[in-house]
MDAnalysis code that builds the backbone (N, CA, C; Angstrom):
import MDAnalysis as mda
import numpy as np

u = mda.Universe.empty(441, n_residues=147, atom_resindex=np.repeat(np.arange(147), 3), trajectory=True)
u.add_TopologyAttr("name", ["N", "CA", "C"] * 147)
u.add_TopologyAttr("resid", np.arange(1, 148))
u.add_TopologyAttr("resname", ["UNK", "UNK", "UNK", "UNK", "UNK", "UNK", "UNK", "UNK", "UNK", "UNK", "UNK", "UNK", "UNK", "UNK", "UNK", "UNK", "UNK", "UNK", "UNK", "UNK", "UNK", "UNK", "UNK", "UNK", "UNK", "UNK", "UNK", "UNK", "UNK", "UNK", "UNK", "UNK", "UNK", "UNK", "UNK", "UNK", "UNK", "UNK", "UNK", "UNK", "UNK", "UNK", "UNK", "UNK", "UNK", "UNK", "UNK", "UNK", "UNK", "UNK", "UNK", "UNK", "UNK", "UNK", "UNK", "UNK", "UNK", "UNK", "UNK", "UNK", "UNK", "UNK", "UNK", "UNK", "UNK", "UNK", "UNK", "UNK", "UNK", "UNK", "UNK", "UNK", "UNK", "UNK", "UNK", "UNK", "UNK", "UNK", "UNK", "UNK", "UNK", "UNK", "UNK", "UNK", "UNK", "UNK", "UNK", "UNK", "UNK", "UNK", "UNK", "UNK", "UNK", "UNK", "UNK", "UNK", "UNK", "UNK", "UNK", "UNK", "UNK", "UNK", "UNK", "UNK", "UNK", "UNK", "UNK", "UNK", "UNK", "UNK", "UNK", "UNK", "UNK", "UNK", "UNK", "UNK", "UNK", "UNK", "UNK", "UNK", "UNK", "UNK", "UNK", "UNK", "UNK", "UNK", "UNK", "UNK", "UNK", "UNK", "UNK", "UNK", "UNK", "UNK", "UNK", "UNK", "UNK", "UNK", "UNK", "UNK", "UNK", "UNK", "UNK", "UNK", "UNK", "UNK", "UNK"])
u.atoms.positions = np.array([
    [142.784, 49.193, 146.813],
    [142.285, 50.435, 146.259],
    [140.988, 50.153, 145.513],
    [139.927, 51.247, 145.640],
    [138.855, 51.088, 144.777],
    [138.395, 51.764, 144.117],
    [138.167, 51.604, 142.828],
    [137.915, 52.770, 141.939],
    [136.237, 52.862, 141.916],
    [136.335, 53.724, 141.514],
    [134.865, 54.447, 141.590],
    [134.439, 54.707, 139.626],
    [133.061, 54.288, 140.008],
    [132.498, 54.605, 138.265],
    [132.264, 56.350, 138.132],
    [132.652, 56.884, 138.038],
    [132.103, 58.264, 137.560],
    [131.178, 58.576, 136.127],
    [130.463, 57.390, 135.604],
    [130.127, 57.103, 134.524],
    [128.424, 57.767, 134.692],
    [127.624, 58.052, 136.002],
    [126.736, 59.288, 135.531],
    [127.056, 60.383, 135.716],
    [128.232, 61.148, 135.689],
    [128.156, 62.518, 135.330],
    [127.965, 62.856, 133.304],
    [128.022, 61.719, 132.961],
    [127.839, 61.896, 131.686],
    [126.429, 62.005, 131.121],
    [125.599, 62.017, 132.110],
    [123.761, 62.650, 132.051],
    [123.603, 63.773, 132.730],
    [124.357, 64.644, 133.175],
    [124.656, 65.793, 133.870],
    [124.086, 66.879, 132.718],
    [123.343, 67.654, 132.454],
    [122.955, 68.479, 131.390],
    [124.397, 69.846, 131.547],
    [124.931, 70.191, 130.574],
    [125.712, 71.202, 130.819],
    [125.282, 72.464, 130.721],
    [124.911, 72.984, 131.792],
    [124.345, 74.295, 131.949],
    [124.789, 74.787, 133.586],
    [124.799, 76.136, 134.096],
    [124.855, 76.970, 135.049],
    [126.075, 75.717, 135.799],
    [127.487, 75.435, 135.029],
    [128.676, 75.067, 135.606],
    [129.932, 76.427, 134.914],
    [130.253, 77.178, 135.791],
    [131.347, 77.972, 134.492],
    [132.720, 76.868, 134.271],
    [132.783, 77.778, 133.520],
    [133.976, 77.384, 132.382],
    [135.085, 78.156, 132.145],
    [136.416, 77.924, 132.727],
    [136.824, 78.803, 132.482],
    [138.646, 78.939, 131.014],
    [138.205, 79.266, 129.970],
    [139.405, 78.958, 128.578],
    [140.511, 79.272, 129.476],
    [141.381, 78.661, 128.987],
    [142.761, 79.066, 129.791],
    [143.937, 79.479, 128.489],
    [143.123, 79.227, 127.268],
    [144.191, 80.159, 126.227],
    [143.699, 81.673, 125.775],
    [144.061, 82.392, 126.527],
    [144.090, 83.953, 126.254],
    [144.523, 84.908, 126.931],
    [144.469, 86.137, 126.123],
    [145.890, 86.598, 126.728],
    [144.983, 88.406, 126.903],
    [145.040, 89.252, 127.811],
    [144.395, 90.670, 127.824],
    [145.626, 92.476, 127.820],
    [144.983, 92.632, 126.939],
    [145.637, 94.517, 127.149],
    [144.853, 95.286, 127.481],
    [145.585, 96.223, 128.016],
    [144.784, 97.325, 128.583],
    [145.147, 99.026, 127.659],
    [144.208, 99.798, 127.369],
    [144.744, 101.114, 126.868],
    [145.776, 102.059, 127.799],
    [146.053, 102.370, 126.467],
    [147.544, 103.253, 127.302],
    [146.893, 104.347, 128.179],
    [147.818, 104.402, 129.690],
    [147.656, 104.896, 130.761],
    [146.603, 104.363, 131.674],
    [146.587, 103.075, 131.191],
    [145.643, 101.915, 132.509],
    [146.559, 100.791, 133.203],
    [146.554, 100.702, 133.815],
    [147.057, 99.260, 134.763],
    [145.785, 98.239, 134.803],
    [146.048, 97.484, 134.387],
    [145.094, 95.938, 134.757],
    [145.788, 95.360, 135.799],
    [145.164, 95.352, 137.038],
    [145.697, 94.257, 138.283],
    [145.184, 93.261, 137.625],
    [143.892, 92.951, 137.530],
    [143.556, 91.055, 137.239],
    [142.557, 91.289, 135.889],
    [142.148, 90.260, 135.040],
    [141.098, 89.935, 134.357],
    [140.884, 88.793, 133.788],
    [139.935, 88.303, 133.874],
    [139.297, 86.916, 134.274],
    [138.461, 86.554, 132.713],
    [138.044, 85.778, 132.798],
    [137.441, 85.176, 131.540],
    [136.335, 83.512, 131.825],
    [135.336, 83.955, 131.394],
    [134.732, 82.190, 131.100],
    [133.152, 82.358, 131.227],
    [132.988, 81.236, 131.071],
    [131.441, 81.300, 129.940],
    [130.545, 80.061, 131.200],
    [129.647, 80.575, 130.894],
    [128.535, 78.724, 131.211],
    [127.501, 78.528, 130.088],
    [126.970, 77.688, 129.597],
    [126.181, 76.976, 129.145],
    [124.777, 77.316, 129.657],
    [123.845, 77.800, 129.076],
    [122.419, 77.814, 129.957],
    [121.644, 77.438, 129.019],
    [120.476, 77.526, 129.111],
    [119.279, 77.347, 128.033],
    [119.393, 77.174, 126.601],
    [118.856, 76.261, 125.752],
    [119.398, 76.183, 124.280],
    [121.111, 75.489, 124.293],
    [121.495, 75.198, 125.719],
    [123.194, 75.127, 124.948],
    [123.649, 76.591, 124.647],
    [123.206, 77.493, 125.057],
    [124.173, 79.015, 124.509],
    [125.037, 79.070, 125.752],
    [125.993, 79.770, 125.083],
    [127.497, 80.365, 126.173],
    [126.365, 81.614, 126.858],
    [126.868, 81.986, 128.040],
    [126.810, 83.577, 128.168],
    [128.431, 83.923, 128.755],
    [129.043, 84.896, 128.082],
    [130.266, 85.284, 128.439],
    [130.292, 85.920, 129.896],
    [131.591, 86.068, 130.642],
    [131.943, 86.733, 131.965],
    [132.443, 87.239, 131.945],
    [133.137, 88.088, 131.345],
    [134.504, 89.471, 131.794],
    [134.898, 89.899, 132.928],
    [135.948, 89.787, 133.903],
    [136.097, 90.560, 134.950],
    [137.307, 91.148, 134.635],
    [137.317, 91.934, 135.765],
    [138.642, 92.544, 136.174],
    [138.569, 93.616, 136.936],
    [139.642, 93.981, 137.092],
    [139.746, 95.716, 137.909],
    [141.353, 96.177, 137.434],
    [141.450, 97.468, 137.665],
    [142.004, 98.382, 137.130],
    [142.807, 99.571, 137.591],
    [143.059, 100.197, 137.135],
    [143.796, 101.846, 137.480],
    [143.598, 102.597, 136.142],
    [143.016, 103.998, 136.187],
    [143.326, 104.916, 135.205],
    [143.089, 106.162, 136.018],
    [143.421, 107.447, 135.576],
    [142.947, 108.850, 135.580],
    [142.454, 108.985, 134.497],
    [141.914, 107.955, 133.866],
    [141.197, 108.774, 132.082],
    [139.580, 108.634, 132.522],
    [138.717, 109.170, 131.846],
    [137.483, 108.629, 131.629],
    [137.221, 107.608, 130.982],
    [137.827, 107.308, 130.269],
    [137.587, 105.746, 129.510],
    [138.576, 105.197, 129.277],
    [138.101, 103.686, 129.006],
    [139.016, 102.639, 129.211],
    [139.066, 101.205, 128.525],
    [139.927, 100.943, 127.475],
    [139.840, 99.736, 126.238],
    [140.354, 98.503, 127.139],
    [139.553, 97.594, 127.223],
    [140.386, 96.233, 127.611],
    [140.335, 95.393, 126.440],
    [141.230, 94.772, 126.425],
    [140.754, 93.501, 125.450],
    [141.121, 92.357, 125.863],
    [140.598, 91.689, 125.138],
    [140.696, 90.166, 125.251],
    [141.094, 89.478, 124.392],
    [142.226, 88.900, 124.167],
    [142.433, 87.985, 122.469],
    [142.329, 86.572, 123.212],
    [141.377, 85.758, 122.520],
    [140.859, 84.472, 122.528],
    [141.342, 83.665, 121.699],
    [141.978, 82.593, 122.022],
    [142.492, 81.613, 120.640],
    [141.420, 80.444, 120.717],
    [141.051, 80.345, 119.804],
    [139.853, 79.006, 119.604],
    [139.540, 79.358, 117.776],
    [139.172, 78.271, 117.132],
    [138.793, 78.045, 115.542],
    [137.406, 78.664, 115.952],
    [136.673, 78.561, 116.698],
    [135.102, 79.032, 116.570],
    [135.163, 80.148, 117.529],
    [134.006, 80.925, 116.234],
    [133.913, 82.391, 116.567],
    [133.155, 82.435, 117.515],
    [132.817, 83.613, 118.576],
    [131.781, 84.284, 119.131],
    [131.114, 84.904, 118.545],
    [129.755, 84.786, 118.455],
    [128.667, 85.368, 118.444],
    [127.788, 86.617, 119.022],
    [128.117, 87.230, 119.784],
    [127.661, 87.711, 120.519],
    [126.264, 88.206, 120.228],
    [125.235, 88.539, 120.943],
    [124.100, 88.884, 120.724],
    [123.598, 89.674, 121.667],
    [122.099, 90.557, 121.427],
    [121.805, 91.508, 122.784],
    [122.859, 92.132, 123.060],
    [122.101, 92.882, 124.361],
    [123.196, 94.024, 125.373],
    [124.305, 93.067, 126.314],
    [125.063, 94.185, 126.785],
    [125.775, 93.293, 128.107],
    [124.817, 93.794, 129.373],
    [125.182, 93.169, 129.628],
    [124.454, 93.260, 131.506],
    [125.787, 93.046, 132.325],
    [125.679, 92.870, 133.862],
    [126.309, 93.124, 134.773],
    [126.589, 94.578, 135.304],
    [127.944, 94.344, 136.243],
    [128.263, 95.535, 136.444],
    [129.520, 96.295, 136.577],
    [129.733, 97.746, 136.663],
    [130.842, 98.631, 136.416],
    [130.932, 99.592, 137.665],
    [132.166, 99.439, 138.373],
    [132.307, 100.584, 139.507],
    [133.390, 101.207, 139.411],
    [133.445, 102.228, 139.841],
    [134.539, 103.152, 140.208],
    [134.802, 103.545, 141.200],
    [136.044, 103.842, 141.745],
    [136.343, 104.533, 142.578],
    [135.766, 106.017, 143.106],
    [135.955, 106.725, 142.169],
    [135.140, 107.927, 141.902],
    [133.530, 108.229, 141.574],
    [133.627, 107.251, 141.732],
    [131.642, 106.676, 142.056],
    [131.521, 106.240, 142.508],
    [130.524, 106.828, 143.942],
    [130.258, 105.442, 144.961],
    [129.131, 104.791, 144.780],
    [128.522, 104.546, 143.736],
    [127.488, 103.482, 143.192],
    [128.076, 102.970, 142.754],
    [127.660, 101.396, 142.228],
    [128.019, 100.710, 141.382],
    [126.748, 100.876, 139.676],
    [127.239, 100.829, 138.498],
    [126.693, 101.246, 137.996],
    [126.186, 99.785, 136.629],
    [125.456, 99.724, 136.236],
    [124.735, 98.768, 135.426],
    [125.544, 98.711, 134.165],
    [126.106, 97.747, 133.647],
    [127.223, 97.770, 132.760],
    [126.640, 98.437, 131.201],
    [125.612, 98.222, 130.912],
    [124.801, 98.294, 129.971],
    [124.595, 100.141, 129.764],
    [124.473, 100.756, 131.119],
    [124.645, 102.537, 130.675],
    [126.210, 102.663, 130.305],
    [127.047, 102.077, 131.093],
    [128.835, 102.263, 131.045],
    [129.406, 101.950, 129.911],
    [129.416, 100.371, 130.031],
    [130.212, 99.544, 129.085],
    [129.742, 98.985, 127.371],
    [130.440, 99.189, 126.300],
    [130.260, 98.486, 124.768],
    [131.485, 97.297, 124.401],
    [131.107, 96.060, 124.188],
    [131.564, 95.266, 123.764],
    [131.216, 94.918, 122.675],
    [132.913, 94.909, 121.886],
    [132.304, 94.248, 120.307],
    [133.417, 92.974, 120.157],
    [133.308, 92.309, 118.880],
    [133.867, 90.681, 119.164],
    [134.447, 91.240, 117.519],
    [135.941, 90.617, 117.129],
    [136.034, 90.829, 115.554],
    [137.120, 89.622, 115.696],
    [136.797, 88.688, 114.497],
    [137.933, 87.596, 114.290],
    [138.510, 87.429, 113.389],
    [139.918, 86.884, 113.661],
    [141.116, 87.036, 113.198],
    [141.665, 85.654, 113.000],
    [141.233, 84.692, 111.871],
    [141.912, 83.545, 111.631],
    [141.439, 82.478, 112.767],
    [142.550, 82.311, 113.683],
    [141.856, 81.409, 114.865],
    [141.947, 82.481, 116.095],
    [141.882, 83.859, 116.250],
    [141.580, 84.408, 116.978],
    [140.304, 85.089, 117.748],
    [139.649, 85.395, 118.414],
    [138.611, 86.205, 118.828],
    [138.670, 87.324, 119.895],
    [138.846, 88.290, 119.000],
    [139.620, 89.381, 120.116],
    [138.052, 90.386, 120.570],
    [138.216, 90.208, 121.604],
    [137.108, 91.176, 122.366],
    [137.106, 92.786, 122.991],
    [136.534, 93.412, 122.565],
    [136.961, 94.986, 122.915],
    [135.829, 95.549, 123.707],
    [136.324, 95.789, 125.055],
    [135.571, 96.722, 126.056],
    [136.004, 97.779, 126.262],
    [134.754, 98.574, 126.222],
    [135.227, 99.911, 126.511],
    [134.005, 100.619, 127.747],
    [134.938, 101.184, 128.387],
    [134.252, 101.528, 129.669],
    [134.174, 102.856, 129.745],
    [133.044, 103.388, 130.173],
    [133.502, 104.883, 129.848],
    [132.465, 106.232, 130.952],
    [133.141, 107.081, 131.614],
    [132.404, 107.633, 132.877],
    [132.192, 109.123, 132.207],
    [131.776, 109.888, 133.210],
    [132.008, 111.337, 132.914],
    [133.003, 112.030, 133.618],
    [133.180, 111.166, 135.204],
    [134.558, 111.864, 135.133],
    [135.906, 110.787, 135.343],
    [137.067, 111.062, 136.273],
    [138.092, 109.971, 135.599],
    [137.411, 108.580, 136.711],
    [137.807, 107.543, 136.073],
    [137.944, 106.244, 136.750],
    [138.479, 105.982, 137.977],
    [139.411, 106.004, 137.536],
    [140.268, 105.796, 138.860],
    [140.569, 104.432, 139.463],
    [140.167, 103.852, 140.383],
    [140.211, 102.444, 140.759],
    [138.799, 102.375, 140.236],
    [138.454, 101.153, 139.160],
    [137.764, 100.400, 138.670],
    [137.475, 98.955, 138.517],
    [136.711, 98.789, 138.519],
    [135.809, 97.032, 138.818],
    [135.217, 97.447, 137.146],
    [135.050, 95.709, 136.806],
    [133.978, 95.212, 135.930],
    [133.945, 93.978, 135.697],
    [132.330, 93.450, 135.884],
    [131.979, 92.207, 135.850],
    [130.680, 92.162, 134.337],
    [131.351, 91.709, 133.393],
    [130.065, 92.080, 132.349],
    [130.077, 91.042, 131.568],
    [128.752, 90.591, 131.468],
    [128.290, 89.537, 130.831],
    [127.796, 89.875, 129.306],
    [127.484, 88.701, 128.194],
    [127.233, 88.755, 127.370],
    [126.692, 87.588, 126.419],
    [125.893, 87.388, 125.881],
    [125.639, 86.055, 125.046],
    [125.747, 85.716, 123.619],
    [125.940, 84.734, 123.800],
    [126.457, 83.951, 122.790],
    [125.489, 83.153, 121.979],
    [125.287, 83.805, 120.654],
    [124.565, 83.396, 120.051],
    [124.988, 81.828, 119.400],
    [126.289, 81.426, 119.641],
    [126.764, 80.474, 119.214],
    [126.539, 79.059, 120.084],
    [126.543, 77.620, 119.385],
    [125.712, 76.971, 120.180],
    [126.806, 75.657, 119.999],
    [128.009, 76.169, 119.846],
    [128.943, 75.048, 119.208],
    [129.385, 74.275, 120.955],
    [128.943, 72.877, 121.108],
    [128.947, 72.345, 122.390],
    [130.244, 71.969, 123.100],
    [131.389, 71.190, 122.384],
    [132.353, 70.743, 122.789],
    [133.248, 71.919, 121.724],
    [133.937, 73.074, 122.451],
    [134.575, 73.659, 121.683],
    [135.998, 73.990, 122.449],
    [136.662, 73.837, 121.502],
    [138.334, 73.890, 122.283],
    [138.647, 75.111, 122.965],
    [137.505, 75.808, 123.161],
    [137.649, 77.080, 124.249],
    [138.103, 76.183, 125.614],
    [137.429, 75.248, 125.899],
    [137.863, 74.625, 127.399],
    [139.280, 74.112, 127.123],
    [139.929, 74.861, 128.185],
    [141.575, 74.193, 128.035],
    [142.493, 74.563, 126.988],
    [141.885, 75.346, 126.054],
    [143.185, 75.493, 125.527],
    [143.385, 74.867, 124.203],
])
């Protein structure tokens, strides 16, 4: 058998690899179904996170709370707008997350619970969202990876 040095990935700059925390847990507002929602960050420029949100959905409401509770000691930052994007069923565009969607970040001890809210003029229905966000925080090795 022969082992192999894997000893230069450790000059590898950490940027545009995602990342994805595997401790957290998501709700949805009453009278939504969450089929899936996803979570994780990459590293780009400066060492900043930019966050990923996905998922998709079910409602008849016009709007729609997801959250996210994050367990990690270090907070998010968030900074700027979100970008990405938001679709509906009942819209056959896809729509720029930034007219749709508000994300705010509030922490709780070793928690970081994230609140999206999605919101149309008329109902949802089957819904998508992929929405990004950055992280003003620049903390490098943080126990977001894994848990």
């Amino acid at each position: 058998m022969q082992l192999y040095n894997h000893s230069q990935i450790n000059t590898l700059a950490l940027k545009n690899v995602n990342i994805y925390p595997s401790n957290y847990t998501t709700l949805a507002s009453r009278g939504t179904t969450l089929f899936w929602g996803n979570l994780n960050f990459q590293f780009i420029v400066d060492q900043k996170r930019v966050w990923q949100f996905q998922g998709s959905g079910f409602t008849d409401q016009n709007q729609v709370e997801i959250i996210y509770i994050i367990n990690s000691p270090y907070h998010i930052k968030f900074e700027d707008t979100v970008s990405g994007t938001v679709s509906s069923s009942n819209d056959q565009k896809e729509n720029i997350a930034n007219d749709r969607a508000t994300l705010i970040s509030i922490t709780e001890n070793d928690k970081e619970i994230v609140k999206i809210s999605i919101q149309c003029d008329q109902p949802l229905y089957y819904f998508a969202y992929d929405i990004n966000k950055k992280d003003g925080n620049s903390d490098l090795l943080s126990p977001l990876i894994g848990g």
